[in-house]
C-alpha positions as CSV (number, residue, x, y, z in Angstrom):
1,X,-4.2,31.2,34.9
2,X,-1.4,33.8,36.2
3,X,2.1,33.7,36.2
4,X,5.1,36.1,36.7
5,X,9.1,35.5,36.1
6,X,11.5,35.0,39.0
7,X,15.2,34.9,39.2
8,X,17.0,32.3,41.2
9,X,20.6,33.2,41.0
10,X,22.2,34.5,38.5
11,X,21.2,34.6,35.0
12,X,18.7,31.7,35.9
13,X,15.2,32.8,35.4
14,X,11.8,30.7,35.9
15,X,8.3,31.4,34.6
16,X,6.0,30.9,37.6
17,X,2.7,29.9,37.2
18,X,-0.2,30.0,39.1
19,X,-2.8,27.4,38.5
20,X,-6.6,25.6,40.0
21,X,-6.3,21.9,40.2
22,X,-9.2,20.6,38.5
23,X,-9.9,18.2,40.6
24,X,-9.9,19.8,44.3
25,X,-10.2,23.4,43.2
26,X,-7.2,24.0,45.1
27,X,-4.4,26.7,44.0
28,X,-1.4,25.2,42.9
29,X,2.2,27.2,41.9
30,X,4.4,26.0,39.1
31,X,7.9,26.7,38.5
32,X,9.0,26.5,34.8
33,X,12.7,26.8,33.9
34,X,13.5,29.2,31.4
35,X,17.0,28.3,30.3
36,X,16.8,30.0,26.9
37,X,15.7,33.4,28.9
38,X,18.2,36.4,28.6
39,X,17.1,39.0,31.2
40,X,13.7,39.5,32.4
41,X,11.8,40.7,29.2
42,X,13.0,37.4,27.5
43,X,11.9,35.7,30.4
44,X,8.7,37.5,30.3
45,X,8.2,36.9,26.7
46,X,8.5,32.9,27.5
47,X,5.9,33.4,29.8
48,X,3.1,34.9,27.9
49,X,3.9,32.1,25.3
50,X,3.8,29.1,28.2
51,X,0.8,30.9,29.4
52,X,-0.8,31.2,25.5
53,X,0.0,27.7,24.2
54,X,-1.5,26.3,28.0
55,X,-4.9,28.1,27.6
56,X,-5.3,26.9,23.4
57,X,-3.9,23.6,24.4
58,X,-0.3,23.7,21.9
59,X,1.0,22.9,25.4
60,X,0.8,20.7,28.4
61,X,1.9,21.5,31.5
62,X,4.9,19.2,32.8
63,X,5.2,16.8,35.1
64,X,7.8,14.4,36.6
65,X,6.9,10.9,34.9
66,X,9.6,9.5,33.5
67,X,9.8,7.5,30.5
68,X,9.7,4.3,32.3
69,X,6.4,5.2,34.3
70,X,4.6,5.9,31.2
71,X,6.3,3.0,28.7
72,X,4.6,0.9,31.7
73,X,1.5,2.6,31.8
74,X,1.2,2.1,27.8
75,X,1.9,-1.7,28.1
76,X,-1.1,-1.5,30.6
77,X,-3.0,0.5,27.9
78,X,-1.9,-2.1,24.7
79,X,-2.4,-5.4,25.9
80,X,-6.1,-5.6,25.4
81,X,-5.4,-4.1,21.5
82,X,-3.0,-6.9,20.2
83,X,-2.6,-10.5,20.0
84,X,-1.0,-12.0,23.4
85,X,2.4,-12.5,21.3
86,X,2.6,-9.0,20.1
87,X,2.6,-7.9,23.4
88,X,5.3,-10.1,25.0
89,X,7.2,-8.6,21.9
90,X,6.5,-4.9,22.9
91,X,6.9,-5.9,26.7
92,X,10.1,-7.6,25.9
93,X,11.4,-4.5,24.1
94,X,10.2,-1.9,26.5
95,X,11.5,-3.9,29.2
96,X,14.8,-5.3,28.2
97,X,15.8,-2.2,25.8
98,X,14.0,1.3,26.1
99,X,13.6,1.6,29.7
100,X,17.3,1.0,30.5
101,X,18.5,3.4,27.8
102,X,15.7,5.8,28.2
103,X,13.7,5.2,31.2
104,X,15.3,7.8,33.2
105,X,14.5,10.5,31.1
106,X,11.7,13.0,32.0
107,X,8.4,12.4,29.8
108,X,8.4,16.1,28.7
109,X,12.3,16.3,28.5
110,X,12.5,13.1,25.8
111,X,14.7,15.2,23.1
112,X,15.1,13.2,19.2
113,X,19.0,13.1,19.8
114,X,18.6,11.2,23.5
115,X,16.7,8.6,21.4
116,X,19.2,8.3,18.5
117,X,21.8,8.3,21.0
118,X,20.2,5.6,22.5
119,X,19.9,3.4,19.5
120,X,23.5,3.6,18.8
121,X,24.6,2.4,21.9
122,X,22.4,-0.7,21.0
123,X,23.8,-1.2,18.0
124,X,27.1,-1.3,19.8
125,X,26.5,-2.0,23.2
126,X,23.5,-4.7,23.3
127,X,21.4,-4.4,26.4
128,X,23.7,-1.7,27.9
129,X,25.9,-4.0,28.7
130,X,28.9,-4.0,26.4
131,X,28.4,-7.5,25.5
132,X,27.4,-7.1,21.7
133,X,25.2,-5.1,19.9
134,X,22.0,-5.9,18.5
135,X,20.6,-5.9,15.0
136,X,19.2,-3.5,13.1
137,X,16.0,-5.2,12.5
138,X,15.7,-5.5,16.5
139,X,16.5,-1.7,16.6
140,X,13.8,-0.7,14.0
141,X,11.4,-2.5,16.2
142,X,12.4,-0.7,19.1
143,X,11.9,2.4,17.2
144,X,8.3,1.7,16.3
145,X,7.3,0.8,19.4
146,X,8.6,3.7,21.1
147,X,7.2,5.6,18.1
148,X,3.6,4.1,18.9
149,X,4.0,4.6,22.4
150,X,5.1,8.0,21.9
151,X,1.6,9.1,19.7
152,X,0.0,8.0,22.5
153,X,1.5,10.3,24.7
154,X,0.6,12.8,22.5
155,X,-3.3,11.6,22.0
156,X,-3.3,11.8,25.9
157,X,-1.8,15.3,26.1
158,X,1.5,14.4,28.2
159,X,3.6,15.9,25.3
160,X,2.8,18.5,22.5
161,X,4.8,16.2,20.3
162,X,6.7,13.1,19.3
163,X,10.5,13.5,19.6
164,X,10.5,9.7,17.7
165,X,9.3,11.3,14.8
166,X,12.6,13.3,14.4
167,X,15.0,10.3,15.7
168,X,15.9,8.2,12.6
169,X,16.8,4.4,13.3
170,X,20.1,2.4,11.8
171,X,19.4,1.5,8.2
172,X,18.5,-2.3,8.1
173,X,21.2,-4.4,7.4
174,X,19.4,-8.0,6.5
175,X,21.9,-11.1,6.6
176,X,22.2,-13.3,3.9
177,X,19.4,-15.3,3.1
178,X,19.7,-19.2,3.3
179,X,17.9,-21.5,0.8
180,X,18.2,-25.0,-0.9
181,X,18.2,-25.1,-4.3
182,X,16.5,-28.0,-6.6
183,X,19.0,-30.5,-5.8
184,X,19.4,-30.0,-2.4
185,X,15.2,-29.4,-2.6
186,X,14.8,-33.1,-4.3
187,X,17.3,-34.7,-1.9
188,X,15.7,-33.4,1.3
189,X,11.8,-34.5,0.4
190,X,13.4,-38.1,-0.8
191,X,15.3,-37.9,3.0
192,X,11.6,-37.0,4.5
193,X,9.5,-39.2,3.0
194,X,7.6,-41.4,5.4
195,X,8.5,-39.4,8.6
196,X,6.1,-37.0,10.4
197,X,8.1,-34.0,9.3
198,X,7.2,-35.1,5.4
199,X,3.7,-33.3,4.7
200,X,4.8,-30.2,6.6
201,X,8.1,-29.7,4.2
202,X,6.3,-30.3,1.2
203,X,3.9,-27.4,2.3
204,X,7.0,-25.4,3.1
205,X,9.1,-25.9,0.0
206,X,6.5,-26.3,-2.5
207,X,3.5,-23.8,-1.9
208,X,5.6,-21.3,0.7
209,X,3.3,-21.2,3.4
210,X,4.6,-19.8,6.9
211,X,5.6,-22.2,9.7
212,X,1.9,-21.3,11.9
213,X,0.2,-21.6,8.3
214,X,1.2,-25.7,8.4
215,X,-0.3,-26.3,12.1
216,X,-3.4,-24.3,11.5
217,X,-4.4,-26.3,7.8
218,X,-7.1,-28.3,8.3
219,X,-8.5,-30.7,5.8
220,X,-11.7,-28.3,5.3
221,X,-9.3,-26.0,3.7
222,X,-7.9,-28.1,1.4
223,X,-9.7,-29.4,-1.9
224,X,-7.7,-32.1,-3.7
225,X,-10.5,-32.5,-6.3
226,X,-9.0,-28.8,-7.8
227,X,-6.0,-29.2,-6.7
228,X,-5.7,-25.9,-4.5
229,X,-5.8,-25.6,-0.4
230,X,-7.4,-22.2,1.5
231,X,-5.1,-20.4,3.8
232,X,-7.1,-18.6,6.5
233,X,-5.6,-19.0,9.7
234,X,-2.0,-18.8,11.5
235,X,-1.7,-20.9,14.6
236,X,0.1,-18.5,17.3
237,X,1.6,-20.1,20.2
238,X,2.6,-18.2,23.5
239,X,3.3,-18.3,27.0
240,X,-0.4,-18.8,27.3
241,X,-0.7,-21.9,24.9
242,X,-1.7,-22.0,21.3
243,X,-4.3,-20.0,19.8
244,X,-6.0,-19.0,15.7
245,X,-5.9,-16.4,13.8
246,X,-5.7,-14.2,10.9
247,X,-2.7,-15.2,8.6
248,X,0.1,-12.2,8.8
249,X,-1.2,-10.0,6.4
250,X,-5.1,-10.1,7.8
251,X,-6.2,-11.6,4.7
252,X,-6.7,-15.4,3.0
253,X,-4.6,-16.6,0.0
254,X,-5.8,-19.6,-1.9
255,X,-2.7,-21.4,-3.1
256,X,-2.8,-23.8,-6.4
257,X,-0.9,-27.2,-5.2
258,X,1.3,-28.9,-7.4
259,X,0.4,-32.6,-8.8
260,X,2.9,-34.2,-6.7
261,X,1.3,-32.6,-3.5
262,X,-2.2,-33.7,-4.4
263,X,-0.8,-37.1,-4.8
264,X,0.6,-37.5,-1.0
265,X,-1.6,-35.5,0.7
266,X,-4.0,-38.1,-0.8
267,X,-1.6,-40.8,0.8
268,X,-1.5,-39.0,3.6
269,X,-4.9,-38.4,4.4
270,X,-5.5,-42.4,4.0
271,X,-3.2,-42.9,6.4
272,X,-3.9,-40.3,8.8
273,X,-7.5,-41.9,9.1
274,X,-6.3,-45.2,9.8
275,X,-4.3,-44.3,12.4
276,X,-7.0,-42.0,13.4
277,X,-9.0,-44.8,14.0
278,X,-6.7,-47.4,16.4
279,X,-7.1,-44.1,18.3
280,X,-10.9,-44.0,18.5
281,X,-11.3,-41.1,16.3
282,X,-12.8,-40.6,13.1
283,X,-11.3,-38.7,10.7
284,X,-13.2,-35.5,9.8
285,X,-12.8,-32.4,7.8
286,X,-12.0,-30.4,11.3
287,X,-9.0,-32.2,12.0
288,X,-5.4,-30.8,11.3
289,X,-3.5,-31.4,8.5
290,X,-0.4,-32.4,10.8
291,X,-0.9,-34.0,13.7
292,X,1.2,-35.5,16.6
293,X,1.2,-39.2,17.1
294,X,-1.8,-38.4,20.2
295,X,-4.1,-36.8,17.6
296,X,-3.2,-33.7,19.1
297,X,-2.0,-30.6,17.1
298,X,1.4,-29.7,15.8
299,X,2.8,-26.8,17.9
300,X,5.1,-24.4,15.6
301,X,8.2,-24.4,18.4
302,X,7.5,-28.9,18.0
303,X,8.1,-28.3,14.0
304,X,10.6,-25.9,14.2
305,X,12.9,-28.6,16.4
306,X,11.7,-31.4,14.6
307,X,12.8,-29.8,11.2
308,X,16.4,-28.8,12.7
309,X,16.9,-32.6,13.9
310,X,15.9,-33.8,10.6
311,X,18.1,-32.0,8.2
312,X,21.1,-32.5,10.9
313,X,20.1,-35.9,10.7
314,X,20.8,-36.5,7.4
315,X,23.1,-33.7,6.8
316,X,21.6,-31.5,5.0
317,X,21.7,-27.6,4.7
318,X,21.2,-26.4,8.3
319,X,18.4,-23.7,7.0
320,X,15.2,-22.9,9.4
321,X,12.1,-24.4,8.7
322,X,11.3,-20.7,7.7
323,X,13.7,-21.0,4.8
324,X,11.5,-23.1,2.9
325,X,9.4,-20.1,1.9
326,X,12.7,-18.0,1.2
327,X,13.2,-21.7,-1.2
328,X,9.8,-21.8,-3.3
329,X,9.7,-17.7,-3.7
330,X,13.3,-18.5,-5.1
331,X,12.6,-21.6,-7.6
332,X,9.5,-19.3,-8.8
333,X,11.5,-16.2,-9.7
334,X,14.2,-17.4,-11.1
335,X,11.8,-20.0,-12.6
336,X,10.3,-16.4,-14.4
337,X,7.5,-16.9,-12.6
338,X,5.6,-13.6,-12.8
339,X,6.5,-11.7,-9.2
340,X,2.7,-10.9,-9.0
341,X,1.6,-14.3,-8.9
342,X,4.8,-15.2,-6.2
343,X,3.5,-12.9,-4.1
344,X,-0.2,-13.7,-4.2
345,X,1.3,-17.9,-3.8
346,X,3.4,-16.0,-0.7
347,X,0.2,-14.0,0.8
348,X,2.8,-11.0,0.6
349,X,0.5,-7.4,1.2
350,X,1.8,-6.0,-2.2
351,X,4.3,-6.9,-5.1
352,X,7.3,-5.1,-3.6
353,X,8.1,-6.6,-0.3
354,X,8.1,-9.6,-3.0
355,X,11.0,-7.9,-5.1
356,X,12.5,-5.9,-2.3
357,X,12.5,-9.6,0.0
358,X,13.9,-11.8,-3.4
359,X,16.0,-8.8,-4.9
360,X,19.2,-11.2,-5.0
361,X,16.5,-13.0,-7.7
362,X,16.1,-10.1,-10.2
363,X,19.3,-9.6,-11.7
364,X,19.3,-13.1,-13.3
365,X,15.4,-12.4,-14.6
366,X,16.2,-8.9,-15.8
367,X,19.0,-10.9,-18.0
368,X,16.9,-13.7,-18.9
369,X,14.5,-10.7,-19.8
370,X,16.4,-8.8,-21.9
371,X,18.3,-11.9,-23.9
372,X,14.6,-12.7,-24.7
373,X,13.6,-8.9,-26.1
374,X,17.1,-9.2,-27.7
375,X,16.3,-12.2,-29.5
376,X,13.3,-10.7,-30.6
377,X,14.1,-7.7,-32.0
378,X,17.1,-9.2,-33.7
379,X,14.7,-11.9,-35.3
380,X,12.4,-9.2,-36.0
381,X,15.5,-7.6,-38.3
382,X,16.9,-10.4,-39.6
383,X,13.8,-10.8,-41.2
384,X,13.3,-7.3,-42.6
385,X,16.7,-7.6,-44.0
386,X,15.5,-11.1,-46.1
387,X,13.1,-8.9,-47.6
């Protein structure tokens, strides 16, 4: 590889570099701004350092791809790593986010401040758009991903590094979580009772478990002789249909149920043969938990609906279906419930998204805590006093 410095214009100097395409043998020239370049030994200097950092392979040589070419490219590149709904998600960011706030840019020109830029006219501006901003949380996704995408680059040599790595994201701002307390908890499962949406609340509200949890139980996992139910798979619907797998974290949770539980999902199982069988089907240990009146399984977008009908219904709290996690992690806490065994009951990955996701819990058990070592202590001097 050769090169020498030209000046075009005034003041404007370019390293030029002469190079063998790799795949035709041909000679090709490269022209290189230097804009930092102050006279010619400056621009000289830049050049033995292109030149250096080329030949060890600190640099790559640029090209014109823009940020849109290669977000697209990635996509291409990702699909075949991650579940069919992650990918809509990344495709729907990439799509409807990155490449019209970054897209434009040059590959190799992608600067840290273009990028925070960029997320702050999201957080005001929406879609580019002017017509609201979007949240935080959808912001921090937007970051990863074009984190990910970004280290990719990198593992294919299209940049040296990865300017998302120096753009920081808006701080997470997370709303106010809605939940029912016991009251509201006792009036909605007396509302439910003998409707389809019954079973799936009580799983909800009373063991935690996540809405794709519900529709992927099936009886095998469940042993009401010990009173505790396996959860081992999450049932993912997409554009594609419904599919299995892992629950969130990648691993199982076995989850105690309480004696009421064990008592209707007895009831229910009774019944759930017996219309089973007007059907023509047996009942076995395969079949769902919650089923549709066909025998078919519960899609989560079918709960979600029929959850929001129900509690409008009988007006109730209008909380998601997902709230009834957010619920039972919030009777256990401030139950003083250990947070170790909420989050194992939860299927959290670790203790502290348990305290960090509950904090508005902890106040009222650090009070509860310290009345209680109080109490002690006192009793414990009262006594030496007696003496």
């Amino acid at each position: 590889m050769r090169g020498h410095v030209r000046e075009r214009g005034k003041g404007n100097w370019y390293a030029v570099l002469s190079t063998r395409d790799p795949q035709t043998g041909k000679r090709r020239v490269k022209f290189i701004s230097l804009p930092d370049a102050k006279g010619k030994r400056e621009a000289q200097q830049h050049l033995a350092r292109i030149i250096t950092e080329l030949r060890t392979g600190a640099c790559v040589e640029p090209d014109k791809t823009s940020v849109a070419q290669f977000l697209e490219r990635w996509l291409a590149h990702i699909q075949t790593q991650v579940a069919p709904r992650t990918y809509g998600g990344y495709a729907e960011k990439v799509r409807n986010n990155l490449t019209p706030a970054l897209g434009a840019i040059r590959l190799t020109k992608l600067r840290p401040e273009q990028i925070s830029e960029a997320y702050s006219k999201a957080l005001i501006g929406g879609r580019c758009d002017g017509k609201g901003g979007l949240s935080t949380q959808t912001i921090r996704h937007m970051h990863e991903i074009l984190k990910q995408a970004l280290a990719q680059a990198c593992v294919w040599r299209a940049i040296t590094h990865n300017p998302a790595d120096l753009a920081k994201p808006p701080k997470l701002r997370r709303g106010e979580m809605q939940t029912v307390n016991t009251d509201q908890t006792a009036a909605m499962i007396k509302a439910a009772r003998g409707t389809s949406i019954f079973i799936p609340i009580l799983l909800g509200v009373l063991c935690g478990m996540r809405r794709g949890e519900i529709c992927a139980l099936r009886w095998r996992s469940v042993d009401l002789d010990t009173g505790q139910l396996s959860v081992v798979a999450s049932t993912e619907q997409g554009r594609g249909g419904m599919r299995e797998k892992e629950p969130k974290n990648g691993k199982g949770r076995l989850v105690t149920l309480p004696t009421m539980l064990v008592t209707e999902l007895r009831r229910h199982r009774m019944q759930q043969a017996q219309w089973l069988l007007r059907l023509g089907v047996r009942l076995t240990d395969d079949h769902h938990v919650c089923l549709r009146e066909d025998g078919e399984s519960v899609w989560p977008s079918s709960l979600t609906r029929a959850f929001r009908t129900f509690m409008r219904r009988h007006k109730l709290p209008q909380i998601r279906f997902h709230d009834l996690r957010h619920s039972h992690a919030t009777h256990l806490l401030a139950a003083n419930v250990h947070p170790k065994i909420a989050q194992e009951r939860l299927g959290h990955s670790n203790v502290s998204i348990t305290l960090n996701t509950y904090s508005h819990v902890v106040p009222g058990m650090q009070r509860d805590a310290v009345a209680k070592v109080d109490a002690a202590i006192q009793a414990a001097l009262n006594k030496r006093e007696t003496k």
